[in-house]
N, C-alpha and C positions, 0 to 999 in steps of 0.2 A: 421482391414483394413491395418495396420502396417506391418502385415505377409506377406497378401496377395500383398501389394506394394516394397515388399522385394522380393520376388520370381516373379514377374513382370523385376525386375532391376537383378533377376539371369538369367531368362529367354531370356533377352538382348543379357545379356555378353554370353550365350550358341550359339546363334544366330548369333554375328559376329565369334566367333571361328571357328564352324561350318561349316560356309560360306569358310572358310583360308583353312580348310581340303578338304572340298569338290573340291574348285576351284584350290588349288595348292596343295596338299599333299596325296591324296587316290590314287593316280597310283601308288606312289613310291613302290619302293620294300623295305625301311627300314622298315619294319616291328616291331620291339622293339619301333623305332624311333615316330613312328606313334599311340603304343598303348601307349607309355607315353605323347605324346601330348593330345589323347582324356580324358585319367584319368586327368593332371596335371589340362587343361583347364576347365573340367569340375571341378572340386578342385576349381578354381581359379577362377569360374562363381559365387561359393556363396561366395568367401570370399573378391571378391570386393566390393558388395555391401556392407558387416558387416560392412567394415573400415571407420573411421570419423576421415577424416585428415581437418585442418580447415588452409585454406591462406588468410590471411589480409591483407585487403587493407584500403588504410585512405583515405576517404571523404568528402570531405565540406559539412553540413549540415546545411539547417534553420526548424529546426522543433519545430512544435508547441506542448508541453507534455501535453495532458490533464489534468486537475485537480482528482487526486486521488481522492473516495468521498468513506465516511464508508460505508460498506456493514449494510444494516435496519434488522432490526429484521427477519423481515419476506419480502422475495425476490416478493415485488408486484407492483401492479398499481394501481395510485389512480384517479379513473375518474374526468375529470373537474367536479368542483361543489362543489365536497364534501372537506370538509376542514380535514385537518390531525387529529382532537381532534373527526370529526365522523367516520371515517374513520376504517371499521372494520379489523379484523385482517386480512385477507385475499381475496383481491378483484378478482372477475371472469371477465378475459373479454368478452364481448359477442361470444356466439357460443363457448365456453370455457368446458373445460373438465377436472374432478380432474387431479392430478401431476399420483398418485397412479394408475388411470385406463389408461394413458397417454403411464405409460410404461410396461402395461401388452399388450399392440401393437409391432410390428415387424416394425422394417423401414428396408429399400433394403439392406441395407451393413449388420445386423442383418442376414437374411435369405441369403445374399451371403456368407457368412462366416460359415453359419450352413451347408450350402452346399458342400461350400469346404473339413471342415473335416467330414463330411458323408462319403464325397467318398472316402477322405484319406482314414477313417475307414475301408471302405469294401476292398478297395487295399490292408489293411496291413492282414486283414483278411485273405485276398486269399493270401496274399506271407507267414502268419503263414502257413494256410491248407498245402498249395504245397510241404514247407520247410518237414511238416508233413509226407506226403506224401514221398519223397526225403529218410527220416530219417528212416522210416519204410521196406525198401525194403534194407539199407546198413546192416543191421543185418543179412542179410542173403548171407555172405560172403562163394563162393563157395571155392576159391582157391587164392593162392598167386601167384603173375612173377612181382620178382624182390618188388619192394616199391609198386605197383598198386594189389589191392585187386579188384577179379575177381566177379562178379554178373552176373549166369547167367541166364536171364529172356526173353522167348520168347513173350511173349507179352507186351504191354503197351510202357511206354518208354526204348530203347533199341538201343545199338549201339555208347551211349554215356557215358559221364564220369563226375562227381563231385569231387570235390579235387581227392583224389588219389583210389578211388570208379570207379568203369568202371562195365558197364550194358553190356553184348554181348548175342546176339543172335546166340547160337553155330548151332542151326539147319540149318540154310540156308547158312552157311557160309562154306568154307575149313580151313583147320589147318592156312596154311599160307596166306588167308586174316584179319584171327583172329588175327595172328602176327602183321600185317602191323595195322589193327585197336586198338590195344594194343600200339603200337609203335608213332599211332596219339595222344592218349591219354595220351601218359605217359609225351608229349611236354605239355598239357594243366595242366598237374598234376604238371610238373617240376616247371614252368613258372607262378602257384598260377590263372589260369587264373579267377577260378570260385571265386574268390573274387574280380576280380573286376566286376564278373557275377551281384555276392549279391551286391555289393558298388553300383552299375547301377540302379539295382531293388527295394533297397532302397529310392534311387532318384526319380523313380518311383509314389513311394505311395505320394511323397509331390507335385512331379510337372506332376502330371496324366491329368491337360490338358495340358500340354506342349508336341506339336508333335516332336520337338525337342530332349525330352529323349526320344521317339521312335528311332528316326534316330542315337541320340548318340550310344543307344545298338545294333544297327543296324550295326554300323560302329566298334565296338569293338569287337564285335563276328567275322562283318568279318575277322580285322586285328589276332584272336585268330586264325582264320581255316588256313590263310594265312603264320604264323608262324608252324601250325603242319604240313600243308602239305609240305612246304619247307625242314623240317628233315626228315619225312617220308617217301617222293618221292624218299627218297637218298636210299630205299632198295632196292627197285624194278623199278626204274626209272621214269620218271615222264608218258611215255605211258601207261603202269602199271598201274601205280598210277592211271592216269586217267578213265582207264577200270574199274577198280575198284571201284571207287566211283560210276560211271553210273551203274555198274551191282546191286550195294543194295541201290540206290536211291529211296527208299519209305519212304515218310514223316511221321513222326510218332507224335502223341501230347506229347513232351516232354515238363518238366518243365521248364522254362525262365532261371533257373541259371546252367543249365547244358550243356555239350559241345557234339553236335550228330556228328556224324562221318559224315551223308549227307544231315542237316538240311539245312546250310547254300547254297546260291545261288550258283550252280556247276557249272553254265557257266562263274561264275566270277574267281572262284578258280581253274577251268582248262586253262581259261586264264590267271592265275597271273603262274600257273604254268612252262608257256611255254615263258613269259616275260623275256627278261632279265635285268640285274641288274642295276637298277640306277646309276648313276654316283654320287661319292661323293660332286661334283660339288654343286649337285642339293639339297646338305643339308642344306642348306644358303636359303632355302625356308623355315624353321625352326624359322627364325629371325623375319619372319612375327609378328609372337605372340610379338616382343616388343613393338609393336607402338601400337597395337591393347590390348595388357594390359594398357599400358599409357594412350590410349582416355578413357577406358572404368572408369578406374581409375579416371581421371579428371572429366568425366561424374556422374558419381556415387560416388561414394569416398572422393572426394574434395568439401567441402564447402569455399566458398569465403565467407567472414566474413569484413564485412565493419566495419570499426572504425570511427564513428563518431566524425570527427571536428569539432568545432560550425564554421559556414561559418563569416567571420570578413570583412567589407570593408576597404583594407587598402588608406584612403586620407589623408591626410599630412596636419596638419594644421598649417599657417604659417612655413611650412616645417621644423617642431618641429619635432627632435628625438633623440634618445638617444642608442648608442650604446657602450659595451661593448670594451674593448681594445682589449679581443681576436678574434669581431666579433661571440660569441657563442651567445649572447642574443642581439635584437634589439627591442626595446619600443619605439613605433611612437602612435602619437594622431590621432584618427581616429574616423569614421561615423559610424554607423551600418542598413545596408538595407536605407530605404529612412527619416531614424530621423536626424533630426537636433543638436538631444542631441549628445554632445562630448562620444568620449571612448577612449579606449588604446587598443592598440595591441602590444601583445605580440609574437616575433617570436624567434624561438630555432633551431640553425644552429650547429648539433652536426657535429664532424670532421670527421663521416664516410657518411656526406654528405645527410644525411638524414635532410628534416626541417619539425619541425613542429609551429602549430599556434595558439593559443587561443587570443580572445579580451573578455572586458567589458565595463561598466562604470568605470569612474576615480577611483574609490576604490578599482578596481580589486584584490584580493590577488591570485601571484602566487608562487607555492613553487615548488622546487624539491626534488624528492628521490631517492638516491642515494645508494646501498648499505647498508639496511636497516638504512639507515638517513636522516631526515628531512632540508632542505636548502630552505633560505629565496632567497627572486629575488633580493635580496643585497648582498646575500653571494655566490649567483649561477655568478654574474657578476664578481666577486673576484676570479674567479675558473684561475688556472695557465694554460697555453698549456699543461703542462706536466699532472697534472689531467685529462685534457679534453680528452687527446689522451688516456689516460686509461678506459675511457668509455666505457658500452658496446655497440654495435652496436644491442640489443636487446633494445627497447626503445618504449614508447607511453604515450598517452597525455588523462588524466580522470580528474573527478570528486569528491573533497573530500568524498562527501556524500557516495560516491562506496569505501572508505577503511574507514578497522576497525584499524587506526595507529594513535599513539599518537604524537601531534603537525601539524595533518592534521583537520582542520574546514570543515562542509560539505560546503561551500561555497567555499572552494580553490580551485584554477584550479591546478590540478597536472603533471610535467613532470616529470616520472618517467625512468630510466636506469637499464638496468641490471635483475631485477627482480621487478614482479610487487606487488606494495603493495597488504596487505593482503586483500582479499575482506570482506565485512561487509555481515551476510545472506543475507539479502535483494537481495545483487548483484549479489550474488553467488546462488541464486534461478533467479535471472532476465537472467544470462546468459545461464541458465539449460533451461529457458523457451524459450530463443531466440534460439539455437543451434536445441531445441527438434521443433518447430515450425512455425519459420523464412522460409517464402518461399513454405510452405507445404499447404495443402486444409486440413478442417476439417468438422469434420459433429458431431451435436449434437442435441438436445431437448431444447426450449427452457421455461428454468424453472422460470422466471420473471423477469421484468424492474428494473433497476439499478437508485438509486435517490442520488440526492447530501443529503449531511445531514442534513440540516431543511425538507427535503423532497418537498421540491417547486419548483426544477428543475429536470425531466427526464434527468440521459446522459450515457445511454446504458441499456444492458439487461445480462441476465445470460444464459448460456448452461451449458447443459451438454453429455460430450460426450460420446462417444460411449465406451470408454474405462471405463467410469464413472468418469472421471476429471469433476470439476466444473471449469468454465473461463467464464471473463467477456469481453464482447465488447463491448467497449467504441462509444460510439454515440454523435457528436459534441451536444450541449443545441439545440443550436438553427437548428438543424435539426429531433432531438429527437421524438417532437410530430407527425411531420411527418412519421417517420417512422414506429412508433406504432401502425399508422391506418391500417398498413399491415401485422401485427403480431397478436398472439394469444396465449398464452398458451401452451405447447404442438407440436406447429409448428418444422418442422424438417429445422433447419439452417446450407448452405453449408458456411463454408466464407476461402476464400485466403487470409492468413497471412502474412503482407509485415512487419510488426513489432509488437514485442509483447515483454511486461516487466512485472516485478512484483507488484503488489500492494499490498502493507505491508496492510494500512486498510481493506480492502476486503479482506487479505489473500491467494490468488488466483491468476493467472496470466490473465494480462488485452490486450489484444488486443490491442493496439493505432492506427493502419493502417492498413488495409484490405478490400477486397472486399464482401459484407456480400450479402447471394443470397436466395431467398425463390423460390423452385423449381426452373421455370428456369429463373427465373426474378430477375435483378439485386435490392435491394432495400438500396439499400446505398453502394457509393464507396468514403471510404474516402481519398484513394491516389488520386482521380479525385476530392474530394470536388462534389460527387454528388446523391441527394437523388432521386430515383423513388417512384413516387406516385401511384395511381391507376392506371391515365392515360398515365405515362410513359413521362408528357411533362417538362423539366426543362431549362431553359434559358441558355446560358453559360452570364458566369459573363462580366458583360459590360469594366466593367477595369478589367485588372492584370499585376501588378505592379511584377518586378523583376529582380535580378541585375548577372552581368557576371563578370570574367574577362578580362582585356583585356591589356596585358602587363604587367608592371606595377601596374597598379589603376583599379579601378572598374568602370564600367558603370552602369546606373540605365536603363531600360528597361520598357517601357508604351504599354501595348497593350491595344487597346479602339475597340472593335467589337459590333457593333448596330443591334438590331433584321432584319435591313431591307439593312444595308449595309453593306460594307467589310471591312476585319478588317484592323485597321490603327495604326503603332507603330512606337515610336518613343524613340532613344538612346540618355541621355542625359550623356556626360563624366561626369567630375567631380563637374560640376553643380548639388548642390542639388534643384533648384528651380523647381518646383513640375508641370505639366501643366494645363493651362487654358480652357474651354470648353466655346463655340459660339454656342448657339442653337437659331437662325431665329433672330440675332442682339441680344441676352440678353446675359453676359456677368457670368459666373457660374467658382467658385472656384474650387479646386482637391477635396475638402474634400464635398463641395456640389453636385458633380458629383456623387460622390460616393453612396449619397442616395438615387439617380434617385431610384422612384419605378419603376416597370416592366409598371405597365400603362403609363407613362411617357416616357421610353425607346420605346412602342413600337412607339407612335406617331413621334418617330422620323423621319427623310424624312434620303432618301436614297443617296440622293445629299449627299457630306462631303466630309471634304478636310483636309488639315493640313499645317501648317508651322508656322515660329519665327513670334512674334507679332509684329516685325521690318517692316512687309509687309502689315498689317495694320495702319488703322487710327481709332483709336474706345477708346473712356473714359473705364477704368478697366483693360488694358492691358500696361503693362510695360516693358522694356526693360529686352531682356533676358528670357522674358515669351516663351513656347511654345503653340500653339496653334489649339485646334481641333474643327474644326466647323461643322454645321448638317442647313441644307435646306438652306438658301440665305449666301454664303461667304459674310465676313468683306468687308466693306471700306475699298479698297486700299489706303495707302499712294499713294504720289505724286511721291517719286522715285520707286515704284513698279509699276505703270502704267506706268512709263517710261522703267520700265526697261521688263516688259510684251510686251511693244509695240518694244523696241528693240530686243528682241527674237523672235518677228513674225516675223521682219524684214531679221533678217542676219539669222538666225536658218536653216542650211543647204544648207547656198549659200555659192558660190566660186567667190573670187574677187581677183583682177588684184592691186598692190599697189607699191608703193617706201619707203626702209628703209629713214627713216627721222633722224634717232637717238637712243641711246640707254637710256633704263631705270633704275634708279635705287632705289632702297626700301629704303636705310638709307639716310641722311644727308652727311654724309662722299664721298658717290659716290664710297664706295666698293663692293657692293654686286649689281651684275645688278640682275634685274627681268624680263627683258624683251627688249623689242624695240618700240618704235613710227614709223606707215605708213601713207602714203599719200595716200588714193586709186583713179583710174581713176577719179571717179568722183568728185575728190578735199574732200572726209571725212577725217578727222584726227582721228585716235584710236591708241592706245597702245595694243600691241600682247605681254601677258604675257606667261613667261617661266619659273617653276622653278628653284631656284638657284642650284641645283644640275648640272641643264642641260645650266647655261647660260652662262659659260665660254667655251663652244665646240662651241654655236652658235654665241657668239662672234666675235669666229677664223674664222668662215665660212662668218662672213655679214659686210659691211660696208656700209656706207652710198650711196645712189644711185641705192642701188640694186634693181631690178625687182624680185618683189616673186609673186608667187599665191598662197592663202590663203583660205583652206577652213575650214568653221566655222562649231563648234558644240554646242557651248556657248556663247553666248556675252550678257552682263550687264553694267548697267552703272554705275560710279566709282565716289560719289560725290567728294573723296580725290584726283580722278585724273582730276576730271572734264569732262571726256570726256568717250567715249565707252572703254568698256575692253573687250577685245576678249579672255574667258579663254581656252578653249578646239579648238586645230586645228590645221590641218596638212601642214604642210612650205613646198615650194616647190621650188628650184633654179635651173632656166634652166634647168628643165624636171627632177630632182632629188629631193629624200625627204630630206629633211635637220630635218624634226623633226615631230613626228605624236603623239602626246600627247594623241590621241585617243587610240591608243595602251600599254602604249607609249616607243614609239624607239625614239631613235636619231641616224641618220650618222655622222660617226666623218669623213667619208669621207677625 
């Protein structure tokens, strides 16, 4: 299938060339010009796909590595019930069938691939017979003129030429149109045409469903007749020339690699004849082929290669950190995802401006390598500007455990420069198996379930593929038995590879992420974390918890979606405190959420809401809590009733008021915030402004002023005692003075 998806990506690149000749290049009169584009291109159709250029990119990752588990004696399943001590050698699933009689069967890509070189076969057959054929009739060399050796043969193929071989039919001809067809032929003899006859034909036999090398040979004979009649038309002129071709215009069955004197289409080649000559202008249509080598290249050719970063949250604690006098190394105390346990992060600011990241727990060891040398995060901080600036800008960031160097522990995190340590087999098979099948579909047989080592937990199965590689796909435990009940023996498994590494125990390359398919049913997606059953029904997860960044620091991110409601999330910055769940007044932790069974989930009510536990009043909820409720909302507090009933109130009204005075947030009375109004009907509120904008509208108000004020927000402010009107557009004597809603200000 390898071949066949390699001549798919040649078939491509023949495809957009094709399309460049057809739409901009087959008029021109360059004729040389035109037949080294159809060879070069097509040249250049297989040797895109061959190439394996790899560009890397570094990505934050949180991924979870499955547990390596030894490969058992014997690759099987042991039915519930039976314990491993009865447990015989070899267990049959039901409807099961030996491994032996398994693979004296044909699966599709088996019989698509016996198909393909069948008909190679008979193609290359019939291009041996013709060549045969071709070989047989040059022996019978009548005469010499000049380099071209004369054949002449009234019947069969005739009128045409192979390398410097020429077939003439003297009977039907005159002396001097024998000339003129001698003088065509001797341009195809010069010029080697009938090798790129055979180069074409060869093409052929591999890509014989490709209508494509029809059209290619189509288009290279033409540009060949299009080159001889252009020298040849020069004896006898091109009306001549013309008559001529018309008068011995009978098609004859000649061989495919040979050149007729009036095979070719004669309305095309009496019209080129009579054409004049391109403009040199127009050779800059040539230039085409570079963009369209470039896409096909990046398309096919170019593998993107992510380099895994372990993703780090950087949080500050006590805004602890530690940096380096050159700024090369930065060690700050940090979080990781939503744990509470401390760690370190480690940041590497080399001077060609590239960074990189690794975090741990407080024991992290990180070293670097340098130049084939080992450097502690004591001696890397010690590094001079003048060291640092001789670094390479060739640089990335592993895993001890991935080199075989001495003074590296598999537990070190390693930043490496310049050249990368030596790999250990292990890695040097993990990245053979990532490059070979990272991003690729496979197809295999599956040859039996995959158990951890006491044998007491399922977690994946074995294939084998069509190449006859053995590889394992890893199946999370606790989805395992689930997916076994859809499997058998035997069974033909498609699966899309999003990751895949080595497994030293199992000795085999392990699947960790992919999509695994039986026929056309998806039965495990472990980039989705989702099993299909029989009935195809699985919940999405009620929480999922996961974190961003966002400027500086990290956010932790809650998404909570109920069988019956919609989903509700919530971003909490650098707050680790976890949130709270209200289901019909009962008061439920994050970590007891989390066990909601599915029958409990569904009874949920559809009603649900959310907000800070500040807007409640309910025992179990404390300050700083966030909080998700399902069927009757919390007890309001007594300022959230007030402040509910002041948003029905102002919430989209426009009032008439008088500046009273101005606001301000410190003690000092330096930073205004705002203003105090008076409105017609005698209410007193503060109209807050942030401090960016409240030195413009200072300059624009003083006391006494008439404004209209329309509201978008207003809350009440126990610290100010009174209404706060946050969100609203200011308006002076028919002018906007400030629209927060947008927000503009007039500096007017």
């Amino acid at each position: 299938m390898e071949w066949l998806t390699y001549l798919l990506k040649v078939s491509a690149c023949m495809g957009l060339f094709y399309a460049l000749y057809y739409l901009f290049l087959q008029r021109l009169t360059f004729f040389s010009f035109n037949r080294f584009y159809l060879l070069s291109t097509l040249v250049v159709s297989f040797l895109i796909p061959a190439l394996q250029l790899e560009v890397e990119r570094q990505v934050e990752v949180q991924q979870e590595v499955p547990q390596e588990t030894p490969i058992s004696t014997v690759e099987s399943f042991t039915p519930a019930g039976v314990s491993n001590a009865e447990a015989p050698i070899v267990h049959a699933l039901p409807n099961s069938v030996s491994e032996d009689s398994l693979f004296s069967e044909y699966s599709w890509q088996e019989i698509m691939n016996a198909t393909y070189w069948l008909i190679a076969a008979v193609m290359l057959v019939l291009f041996v017979y013709q060549m045969a054929q071709l070989l047989r009739h040059i022996a019978k060399v009548n005469k010499k003129v000049g380099h071209l050796k004369v054949v002449y043969k009234p019947t069969g193929f005739t009128n045409c030429s192979f390398l410097n071989y020429v077939f003439v039919d003297q009977q039907d001809l005159k002396e001097e149109e024998i000339a003129v067809i001698l003088q065509h032929e001797a341009v195809h003899a010069n010029r080697l045409h009938s090798l790129d006859k055979l180069f074409v034909n060869v093409c052929k036999v591999f890509l014989w469903f490709n209508p494509l090398t029809y059209l290619y040979a189509h288009a290279l004979e033409q540009v060949h007749e299009y080159e001889a009649d252009q020298e040849a038309s020069s004896i006898i002129g091109n009306t001549s020339y013309a008559n001529l071709l018309l008068t011995i215009a009978v098609r004859k069955n000649n061989p495919p690699f040979v050149h007729s004197f009036v095979k070719s289409p004669l309305k095309a080649r009496i019209e080129m004849l009579f054409t004049n000559q391109s403009k040199n202008m127009k050779k800059l249509a040539y230039l085409l082929t570079v963009p369209a080598c470039l896409a096909l290249g990046w398309l096919f050719a170019v593998q993107v290669v992510y380099a895994e970063v372990p993703k780090t949250i950087a949080k500050t604690i006590n805004g602890t950190e530690s940096v380096s006098s050159t700024g090369f190394i930065k060690v700050k105390n940090t979080f990781f995802g939503n744990s509470t346990d401390p760690a370190i992060l480690v940041e590497v600011n080399s001077p060609n401006g590239k960074q990189m990241k690794t975090g741990g727990p407080p024991n992290i060891v990180v070293k670097f390598f340098i130049d084939d040398k080992v450097f502690s995060l004591e001696e890397a901080k010690a590094f001079t500007p003048t060291f640092l600036k001789s670094l390479s800008s060739k640089q990335g960031l592993g895993s001890g455990r991935q080199y075989d160097v001495d003074g590296l522990d598999e537990k070190d995190n390693v930043f490496w420069f310049g050249k990368e340590p030596k790999l250990t087999e292990a890695e040097t098979k993990a990245r053979y198996y990532s490059s070979k099948y990272t991003g690729k579909t496979i197809y295999g047989k599956l040859t039996g379930f995959a158990f951890r080592e006491d044998r007491s937990i399922m977690d994946g199965f074995f294939i084998k593929l069509n190449n006859g590689e053995r590889i394992k796909a890893y199946v999370a435990p606790e989805s395992a038995v689930e997916v076994s009940k859809n499997l058998k023996l035997g069974d033909q498994i498609k699966i899309k590879v999003f990751h895949v590494y080595y497994s030293v125990l199992n000795e085999c390359a392990q699947i960790g992420s992919g999509t695994y398919s039986k026929g056309n049913k998806v039965i495990f997606d472990r980039n989705k974390l989702m099993v299909s059953n029989n009935t195809l029904n699985q919940q999405e997860p009620f929480i999922k918890t996961s974190t961003k960044k966002y400027k500086d620091h990290v956010q932790y991110v809650y998404d909570v979606k109920s069988p019956k409601g919609k989903k509700m999330t919530i971003i909490k910055g650098l707050d680790k405190l976890k949130p709270m769940f209200v289901v019909d007044g009962k008061v439920y932790s994050f970590e007891e959420a989390q066990k909601f069974d599915q029958a409990f989930l569904n009874k949920l009510s559809g009603n649900q809401g959310g907000g800070p536990a500040s807007l409640y009043s309910l025992d179990g909820l404390q300050k700083g809590d966030w909080v998700f409720w399902f069927g009757t909302e919390p007890k309001l507090s007594d300022d959230e009733k007030r402040n509910r009933s002041i948003y029905a109130k102002y919430n989209g009204k426009t009032l008439k008021a008088k500046v009273m005075g101005y606001s301000y947030g410190t003690p000092t009375r330096k930073l205004m915030d705002g203003f105090y109004i008076e409105t017609n009907e005698g209410e007193k509120m503060k109209v807050f402004i942030e401090v960016k904008f409240a030195k413009q509208i200072n300059a624009q108000l003083k006391e006494g002023d008439q404004l209209t004020i329309s509201i978008s927000n207003a809350s009440y402010w126990p610290k100010e005692e009174s209404i706060v009107i946050h969100n609203s557009k200011i308006e002076k004597n028919g002018r906007v003075l400030f629209d927060r809603s947008r927000p503009v200000i007039n500096e007017g």
